[in-house]
C-alpha positions as CSV (number, residue, x, y, z in Angstrom):
1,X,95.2,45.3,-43.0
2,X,91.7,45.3,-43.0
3,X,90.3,46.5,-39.7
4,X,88.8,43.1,-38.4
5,X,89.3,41.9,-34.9
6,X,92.7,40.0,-34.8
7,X,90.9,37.1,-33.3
8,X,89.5,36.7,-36.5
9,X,92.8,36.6,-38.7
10,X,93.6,33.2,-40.3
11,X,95.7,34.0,-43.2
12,X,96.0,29.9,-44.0
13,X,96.6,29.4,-48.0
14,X,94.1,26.7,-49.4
15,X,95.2,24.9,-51.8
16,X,93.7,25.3,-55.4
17,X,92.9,21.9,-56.1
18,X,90.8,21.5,-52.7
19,X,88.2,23.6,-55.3
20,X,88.4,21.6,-58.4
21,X,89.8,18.1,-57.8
22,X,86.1,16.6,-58.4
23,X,86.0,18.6,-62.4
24,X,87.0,16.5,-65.1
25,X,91.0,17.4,-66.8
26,X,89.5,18.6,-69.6
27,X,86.7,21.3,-67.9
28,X,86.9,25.1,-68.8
29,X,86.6,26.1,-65.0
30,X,89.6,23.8,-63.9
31,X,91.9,25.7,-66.6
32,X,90.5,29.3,-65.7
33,X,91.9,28.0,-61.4
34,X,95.3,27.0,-63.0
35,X,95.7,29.9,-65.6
36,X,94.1,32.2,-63.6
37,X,94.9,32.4,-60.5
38,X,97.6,32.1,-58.5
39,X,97.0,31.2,-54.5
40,X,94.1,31.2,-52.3
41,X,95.1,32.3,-48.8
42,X,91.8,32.1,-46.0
43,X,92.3,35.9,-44.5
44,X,89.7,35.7,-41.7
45,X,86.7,33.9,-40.2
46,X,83.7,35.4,-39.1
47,X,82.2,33.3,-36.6
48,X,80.7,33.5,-32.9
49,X,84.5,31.9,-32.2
50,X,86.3,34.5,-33.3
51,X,84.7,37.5,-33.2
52,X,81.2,39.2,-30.8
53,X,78.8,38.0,-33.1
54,X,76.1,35.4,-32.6
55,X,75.2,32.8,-35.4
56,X,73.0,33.1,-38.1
57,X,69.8,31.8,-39.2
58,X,71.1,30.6,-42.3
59,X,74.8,29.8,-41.5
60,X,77.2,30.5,-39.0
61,X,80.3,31.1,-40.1
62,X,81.9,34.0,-42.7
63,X,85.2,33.0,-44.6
64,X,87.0,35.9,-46.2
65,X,89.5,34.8,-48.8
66,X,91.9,36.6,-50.7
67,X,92.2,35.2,-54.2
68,X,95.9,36.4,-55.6
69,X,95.5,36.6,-59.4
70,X,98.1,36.4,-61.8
71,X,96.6,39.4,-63.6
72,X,93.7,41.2,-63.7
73,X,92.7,39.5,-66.2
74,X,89.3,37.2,-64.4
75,X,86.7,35.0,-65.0
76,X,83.5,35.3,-61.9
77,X,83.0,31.8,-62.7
78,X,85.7,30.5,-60.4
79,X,84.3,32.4,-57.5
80,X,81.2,30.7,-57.9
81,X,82.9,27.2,-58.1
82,X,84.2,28.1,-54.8
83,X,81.0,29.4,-52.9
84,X,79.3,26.1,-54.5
85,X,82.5,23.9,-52.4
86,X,81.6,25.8,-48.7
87,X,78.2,26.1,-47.4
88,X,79.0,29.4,-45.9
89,X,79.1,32.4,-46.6
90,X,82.2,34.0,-48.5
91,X,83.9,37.6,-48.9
92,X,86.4,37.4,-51.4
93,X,89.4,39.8,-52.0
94,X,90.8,39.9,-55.4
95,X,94.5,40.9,-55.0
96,X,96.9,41.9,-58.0
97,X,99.5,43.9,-58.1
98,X,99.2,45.7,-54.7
99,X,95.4,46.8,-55.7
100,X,92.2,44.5,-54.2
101,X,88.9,44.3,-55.6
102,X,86.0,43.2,-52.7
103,X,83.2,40.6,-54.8
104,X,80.6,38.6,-53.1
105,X,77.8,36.9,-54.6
106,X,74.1,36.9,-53.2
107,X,73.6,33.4,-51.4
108,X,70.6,31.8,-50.8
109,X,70.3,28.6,-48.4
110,X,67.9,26.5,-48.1
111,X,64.8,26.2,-46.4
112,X,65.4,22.4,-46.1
113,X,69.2,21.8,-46.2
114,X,71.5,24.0,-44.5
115,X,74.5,22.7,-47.0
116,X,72.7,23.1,-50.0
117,X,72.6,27.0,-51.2
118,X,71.7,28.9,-54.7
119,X,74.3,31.7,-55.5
120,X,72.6,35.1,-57.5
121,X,74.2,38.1,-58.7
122,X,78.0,39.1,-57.9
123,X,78.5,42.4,-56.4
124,X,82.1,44.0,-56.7
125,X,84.4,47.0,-56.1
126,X,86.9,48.8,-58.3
127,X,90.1,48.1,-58.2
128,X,91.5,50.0,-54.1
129,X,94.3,49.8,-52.0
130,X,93.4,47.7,-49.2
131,X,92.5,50.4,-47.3
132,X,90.8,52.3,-49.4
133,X,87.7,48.8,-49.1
134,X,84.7,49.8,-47.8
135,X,84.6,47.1,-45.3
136,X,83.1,47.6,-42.4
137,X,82.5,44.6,-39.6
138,X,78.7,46.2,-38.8
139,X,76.0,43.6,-37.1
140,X,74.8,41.4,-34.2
141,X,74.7,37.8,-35.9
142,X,76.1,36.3,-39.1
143,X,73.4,37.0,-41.3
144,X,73.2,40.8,-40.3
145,X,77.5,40.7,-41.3
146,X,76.8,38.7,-44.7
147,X,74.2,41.5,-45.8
148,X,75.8,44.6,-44.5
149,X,79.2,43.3,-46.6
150,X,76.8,42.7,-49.4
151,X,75.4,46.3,-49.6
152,X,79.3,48.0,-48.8
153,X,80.3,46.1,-51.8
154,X,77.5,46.7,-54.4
155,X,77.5,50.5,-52.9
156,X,74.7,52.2,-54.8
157,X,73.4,49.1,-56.5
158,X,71.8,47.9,-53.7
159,X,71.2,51.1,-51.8
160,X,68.1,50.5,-49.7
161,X,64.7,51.5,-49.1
162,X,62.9,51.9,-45.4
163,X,62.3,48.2,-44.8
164,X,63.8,46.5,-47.3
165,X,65.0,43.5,-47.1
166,X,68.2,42.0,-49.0
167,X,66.1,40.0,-51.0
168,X,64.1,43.0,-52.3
169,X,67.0,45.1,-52.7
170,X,68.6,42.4,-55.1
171,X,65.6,41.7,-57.4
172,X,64.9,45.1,-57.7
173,X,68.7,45.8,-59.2
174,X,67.8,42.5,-61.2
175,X,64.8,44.3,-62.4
176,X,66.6,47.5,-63.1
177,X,69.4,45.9,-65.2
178,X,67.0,44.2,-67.3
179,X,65.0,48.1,-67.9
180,X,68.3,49.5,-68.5
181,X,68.9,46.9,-71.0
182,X,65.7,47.1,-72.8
183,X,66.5,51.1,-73.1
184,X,69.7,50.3,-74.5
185,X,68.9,48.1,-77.0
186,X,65.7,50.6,-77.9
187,X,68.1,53.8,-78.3
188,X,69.7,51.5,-80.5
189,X,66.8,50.4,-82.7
190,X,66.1,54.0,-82.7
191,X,69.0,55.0,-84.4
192,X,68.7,52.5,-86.8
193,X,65.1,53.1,-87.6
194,X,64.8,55.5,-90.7
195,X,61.0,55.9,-90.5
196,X,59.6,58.2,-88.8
197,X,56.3,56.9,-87.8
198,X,58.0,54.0,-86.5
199,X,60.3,56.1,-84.6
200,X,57.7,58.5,-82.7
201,X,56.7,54.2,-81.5
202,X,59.7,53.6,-80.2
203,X,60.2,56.5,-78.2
204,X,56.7,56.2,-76.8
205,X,58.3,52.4,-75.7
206,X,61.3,54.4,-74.7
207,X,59.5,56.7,-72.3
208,X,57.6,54.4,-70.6
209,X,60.5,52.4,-69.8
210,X,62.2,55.4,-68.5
211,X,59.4,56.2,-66.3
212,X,59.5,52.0,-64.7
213,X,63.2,52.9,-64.1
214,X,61.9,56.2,-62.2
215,X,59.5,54.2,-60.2
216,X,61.7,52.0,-59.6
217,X,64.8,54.2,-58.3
218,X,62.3,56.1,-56.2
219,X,62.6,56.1,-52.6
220,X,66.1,54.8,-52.7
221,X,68.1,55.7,-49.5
């Protein structure tokens, strides 16, 4: 088990179509819950209730559900469905086969609504044994829980800077994907390219994305 307080054990299966009986018969997403996945069992909640923690600013309440697949075969979509059905945050455990994987997607809330959130970029582990998760309960609210799970999960993805806030973290691995991308695709033109004029270009293009990467990697604790 992970090592959460017992307090804040649940372990109450949900059932699947709580999560897509609004989606038409016909919709991709409801196939990929039925095909893909095989029970949905609430593990814990983190909450001023259940655990010493005080709320957060932008919700109060941390659900961790194990999603038990029916291989390992997955489609990030259906988390996403899920986080869009509970205005909380969400840790999710992918379980197959005796081996978990920890995602959980950056959520926004918003300023206005409290209910209404916008979910970023999915963070995830390989495939451990349970307690081989790098899951640790660390913070004084919510919030401060939410982002310390967030950067366990993505590990050196999202390793931070003096200062930096969550926020920044994440668009700077946004940026950094889309410069690695851009260097990928150029080392590919490159070897395509059979002129050499052309090619002394595209490594000038090369190194300068290189040294954005640099910058950008810099200061990285």
């Amino acid at each position: 088990m992970l090592a959460f307080p017992e307090s804040a054990f649940f372990n109450r299966v949900i059932p699947k179509v709580k999560f897509y009986e609004h989606l038409p018969k016909t919709s991709k997403l409801r196939r990929l819950f039925i095909d893909q996945i095989n029970e949905v069992r609430w593990r814990y909640k983190i909450a001023p209730s259940t655990v010493n923690v005080a709320p957060g600013k932008n919700a109060v309440e941390l659900q961790v559900f194990e999603v038990r697949l029916k291989s390992s075969r997955f489609d990030p979509d259906v988390l996403r469905q899920i986080d869009k059905a509970i205005s909380y945050y969400i840790l999710f455990l992918l379980a197959f086969e005796g081996k978990y994987q920890a995602w959980i997607g950056y959520k926004e809330f918003s300023a206005r609504k409290k209910d209404e959130c916008k979910i970023g970029n999915y963070y995830h582990t390989d495939w451990l044994t349970e307690e081989e998760l790098p899951l640790k309960l660390e913070g004084l609210d919510v919030d401060a829980v939410y982002e310390n799970f967030v950067r366990q999960v993505a590990g050196d993805a999202l390793r931070c800077r003096n200062g930096e806030s969550l926020k920044d973290s994440v668009e700077r691995d946004l940026q950094r994907q889309k410069i690695q991308r851009m260097i990928a695709a150029l080392n590919a033109k490159m070897r395509r390219e059979k002129q050499f004029n052309k090619q002394v270009k595209l490594n000038e293009e090369l190194k300068k994305l290189k040294l954005e990467l640099d910058i950008l990697n810099a200061g990285v604790t």
